[in-house]
C-alpha positions in Angstrom: -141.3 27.3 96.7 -141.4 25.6 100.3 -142.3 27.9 103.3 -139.7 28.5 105.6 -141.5 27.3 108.8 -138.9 27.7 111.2 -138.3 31.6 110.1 -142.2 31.7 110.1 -142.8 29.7 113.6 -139.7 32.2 114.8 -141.8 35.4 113.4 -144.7 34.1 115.2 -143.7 33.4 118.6 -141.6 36.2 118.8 -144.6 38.6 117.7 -146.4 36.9 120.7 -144.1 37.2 123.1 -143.6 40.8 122.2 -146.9 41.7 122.4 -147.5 40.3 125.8 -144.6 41.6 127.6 -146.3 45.2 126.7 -149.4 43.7 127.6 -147.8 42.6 130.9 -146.1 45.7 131.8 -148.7 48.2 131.0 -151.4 46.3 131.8 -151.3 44.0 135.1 -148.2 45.5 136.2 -149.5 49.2 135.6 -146.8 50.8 134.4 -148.4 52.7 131.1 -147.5 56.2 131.5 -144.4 58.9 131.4 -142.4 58.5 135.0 -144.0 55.4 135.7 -141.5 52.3 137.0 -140.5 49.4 138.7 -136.7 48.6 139.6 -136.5 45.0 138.9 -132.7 44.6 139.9 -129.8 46.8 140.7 -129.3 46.9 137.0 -132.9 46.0 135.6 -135.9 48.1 135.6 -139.6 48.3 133.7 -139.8 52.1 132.5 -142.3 53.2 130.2 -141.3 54.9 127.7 -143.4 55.6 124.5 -140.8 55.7 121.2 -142.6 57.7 118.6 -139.5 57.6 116.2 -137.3 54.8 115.2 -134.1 53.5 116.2 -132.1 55.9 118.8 -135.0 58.1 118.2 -134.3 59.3 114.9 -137.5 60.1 112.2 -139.7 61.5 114.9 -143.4 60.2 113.9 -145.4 63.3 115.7 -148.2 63.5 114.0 -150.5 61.0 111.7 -148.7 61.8 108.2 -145.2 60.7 109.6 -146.8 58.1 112.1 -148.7 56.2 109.2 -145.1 57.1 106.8 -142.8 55.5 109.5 -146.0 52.4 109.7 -145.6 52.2 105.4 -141.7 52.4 105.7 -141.5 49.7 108.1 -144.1 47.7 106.8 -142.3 47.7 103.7 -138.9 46.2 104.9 -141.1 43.9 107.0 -142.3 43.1 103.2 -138.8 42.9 102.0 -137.7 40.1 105.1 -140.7 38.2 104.6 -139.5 37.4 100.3 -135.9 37.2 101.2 -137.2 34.6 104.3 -139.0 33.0 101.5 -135.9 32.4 99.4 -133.5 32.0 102.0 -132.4 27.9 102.1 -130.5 28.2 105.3 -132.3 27.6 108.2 -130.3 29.4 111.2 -130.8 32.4 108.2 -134.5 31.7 108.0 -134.7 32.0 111.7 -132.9 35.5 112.1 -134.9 36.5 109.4 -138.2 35.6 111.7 -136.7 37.3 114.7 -136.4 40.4 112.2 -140.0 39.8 111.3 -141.8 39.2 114.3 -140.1 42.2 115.9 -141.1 44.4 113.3 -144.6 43.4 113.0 -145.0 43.9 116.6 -143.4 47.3 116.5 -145.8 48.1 113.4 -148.9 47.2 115.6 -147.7 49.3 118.6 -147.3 52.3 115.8 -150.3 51.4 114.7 -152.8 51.2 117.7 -151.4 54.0 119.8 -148.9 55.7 117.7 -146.3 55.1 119.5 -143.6 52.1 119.7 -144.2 50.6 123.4 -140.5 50.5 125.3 -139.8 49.1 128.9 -136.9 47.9 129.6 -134.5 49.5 131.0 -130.6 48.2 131.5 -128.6 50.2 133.4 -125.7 50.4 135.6 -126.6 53.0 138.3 -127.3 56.1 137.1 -125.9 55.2 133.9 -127.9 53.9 131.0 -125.4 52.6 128.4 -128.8 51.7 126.2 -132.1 53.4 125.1 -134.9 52.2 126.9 -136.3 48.9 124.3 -138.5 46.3 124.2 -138.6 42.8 123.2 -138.9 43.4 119.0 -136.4 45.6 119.5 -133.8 43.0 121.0 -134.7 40.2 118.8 -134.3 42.7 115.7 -130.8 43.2 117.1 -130.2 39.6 117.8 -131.8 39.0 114.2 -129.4 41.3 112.3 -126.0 40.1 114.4 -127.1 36.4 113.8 -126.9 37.4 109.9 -124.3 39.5 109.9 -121.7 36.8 112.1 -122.8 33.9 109.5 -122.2 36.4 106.4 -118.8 37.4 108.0 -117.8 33.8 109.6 -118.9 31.1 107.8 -118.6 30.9 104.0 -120.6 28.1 102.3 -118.0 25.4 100.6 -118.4 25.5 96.6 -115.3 23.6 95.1 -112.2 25.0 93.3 -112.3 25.6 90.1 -109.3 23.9 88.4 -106.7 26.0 87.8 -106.3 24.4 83.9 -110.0 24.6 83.0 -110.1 28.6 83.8 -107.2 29.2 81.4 -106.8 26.3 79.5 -105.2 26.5 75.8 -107.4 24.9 73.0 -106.7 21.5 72.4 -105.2 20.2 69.1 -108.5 19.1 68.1 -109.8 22.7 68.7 -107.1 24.7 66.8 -108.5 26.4 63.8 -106.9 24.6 60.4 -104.9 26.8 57.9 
């Protein structure tokens, strides 16, 4: 088995990155609690926002059974990326894959260490927010799973015809039983 180093090196930087943009924002920046923000552009802003559920904040993790359930639930399809990674020859594949990794590991550690899922940025237009507030795991989860899903839907990997003769061929003379 080789290692897939790109989908690896891709799960690693991205798991850095993450976790130094919420470094970064709650941190130097200061913004670390409810209310807290800092308009960036008219459309752009740093809001803090802890997710204690998952996606679109469904499963609510409010207390330590269902916060260390939602950690062992993700941390098993984190599981499930990592073998697929491992067995996955194409390497665009094996870098979505990473993206998928690296966001969920850094999600899992956020979970982990303060039980919630640290989220601070903020697209909007105006008053209107067409998207939850996320973070950076977030968007490379969703860049991860659109990658995949575009090559699985628009590309198909070339395996020849089979001949139309050899799937429905009559027996040859040679083959025909004797009487």
């Amino acid at each position: 088995m080789r290692l897939p180093v790109r989908g690896l090196l891709a799960a690693l930087l991205l798991f850095l990155i993450d976790q130094l943009s919420k470094w970064a924002v709650t941190g130097p920046l200061g913004i670390d609690h409810l209310g807290a923000s800092r308009e960036i552009t008219g459309f752009f802003s740093l809001r803090f926002v802890p997710n204690i559920g998952v996606s679109l904040g469904l499963l609510p993790a409010d207390g330590d059974g269902t916060r260390w359930a939602l950690v062992a639930m993700t941390g098993a399809i984190a599981i499930g990326v990592a073998v697929w990674m491992t067995r996955e020859k194409n390497p665009t594949d094996q870098v979505a894959l990473g993206l998928v990794l690296g966001g969920a590991l850094g999600n899992i550690l956020d979970r982990m260490r303060f039980g919630y899922v640290v989220d601070f940025a903020d697209l909007h237009i105006g008053d209107w927010r067409p998207f939850l507030v996320f973070n950076v795991a977030d968007a490379a989860i969703t860049i991860g799973v659109v990658l995949l899903l575009l090559r699985a839907l628009l590309t198909r990997d070339k395996t020849p015809p089979v001949p139309a003769e050899s799937a429905c061929s009559a027996p040859s003379p040679s083959e025909t039983p004797h009487a």
